[in-house]
C-alpha positions in Angstrom: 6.5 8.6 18.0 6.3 6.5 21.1 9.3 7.1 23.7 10.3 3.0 22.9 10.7 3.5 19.2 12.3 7.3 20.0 14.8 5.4 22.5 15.5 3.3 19.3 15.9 5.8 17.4 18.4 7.2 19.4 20.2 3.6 19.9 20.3 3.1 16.1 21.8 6.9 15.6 24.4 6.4 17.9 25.4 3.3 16.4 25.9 4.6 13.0 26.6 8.3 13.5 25.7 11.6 12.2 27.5 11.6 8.8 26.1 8.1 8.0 22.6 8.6 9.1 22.5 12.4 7.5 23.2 10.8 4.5 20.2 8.6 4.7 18.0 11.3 5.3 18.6 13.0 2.2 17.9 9.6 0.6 14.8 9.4 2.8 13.7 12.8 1.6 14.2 12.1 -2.0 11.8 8.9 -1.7 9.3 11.0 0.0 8.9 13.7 -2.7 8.4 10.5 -4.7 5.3 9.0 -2.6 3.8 12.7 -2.4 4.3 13.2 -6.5 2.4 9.7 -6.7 -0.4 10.7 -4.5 -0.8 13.9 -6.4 -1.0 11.4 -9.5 -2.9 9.0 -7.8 -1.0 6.3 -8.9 -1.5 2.7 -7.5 -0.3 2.1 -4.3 0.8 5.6 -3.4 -1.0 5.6 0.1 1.1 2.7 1.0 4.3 4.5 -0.1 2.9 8.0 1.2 2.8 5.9 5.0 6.1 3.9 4.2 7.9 7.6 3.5 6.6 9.1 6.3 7.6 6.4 8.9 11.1 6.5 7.0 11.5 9.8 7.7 9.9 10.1 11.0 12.8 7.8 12.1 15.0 10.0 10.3 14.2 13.1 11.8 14.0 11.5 15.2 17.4 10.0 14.3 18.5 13.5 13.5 17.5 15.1 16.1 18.5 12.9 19.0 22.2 14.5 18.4 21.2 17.5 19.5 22.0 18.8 23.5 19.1 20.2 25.4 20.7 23.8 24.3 20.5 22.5 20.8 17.0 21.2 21.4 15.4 24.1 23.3 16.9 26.8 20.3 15.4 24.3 17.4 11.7 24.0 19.8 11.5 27.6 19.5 12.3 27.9 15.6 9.0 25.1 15.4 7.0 26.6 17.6 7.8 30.2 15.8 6.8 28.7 12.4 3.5 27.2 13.8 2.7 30.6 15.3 3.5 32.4 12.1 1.1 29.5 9.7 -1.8 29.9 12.3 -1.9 33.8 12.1 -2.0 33.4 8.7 -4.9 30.6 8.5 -6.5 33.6 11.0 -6.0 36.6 9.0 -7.3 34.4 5.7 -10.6 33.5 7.8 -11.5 37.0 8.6 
């Protein structure tokens, strides 16, 4: 996400708050699962859902996140970064 449309994010979170834009999350997430499901069906139009989904909840997420304090943020950045660690010595122990 450019830093424009994460500063607008951010404006649009603020605006609304964190109960109100949680709950569109969830509802975000729900119509996701529904784009992937198609794709795996291969049903007409699902790319164009699958990218629509994913921008929704892109926003979302950035939405989410920008509630966070830098204490906040630095203790979620090492959660991420711990998962990715963990999946790519797993993809390294599956090569050998």
């Amino acid at each position: 996400m450019t830093r424009s449309q994460t500063e607008k994010c951010k404006a649009i979170a603020k605006y609304y708050g964190a109960g109100s834009q949680l709950a569109i999350l969830c509802e975000e997430a729900a119509e996701l699962i529904q784009a992937v499901s198609k794709i795996r069906r291969d049903a007409p139009n699902a790319d164009l859902m699958l990218q629509d989904g994913l921008a929704d909840m892109a926003i979302m997420l950035t939405q989410a996140l920008s509630y966070y304090d830098d204490d906040e943020m630095t203790a979620f950045n090492k959660i991420v970064n711990s998962k990715l660690d963990q999946q790519l010595d797993i993809i390294k122990k599956q090569e050998k």
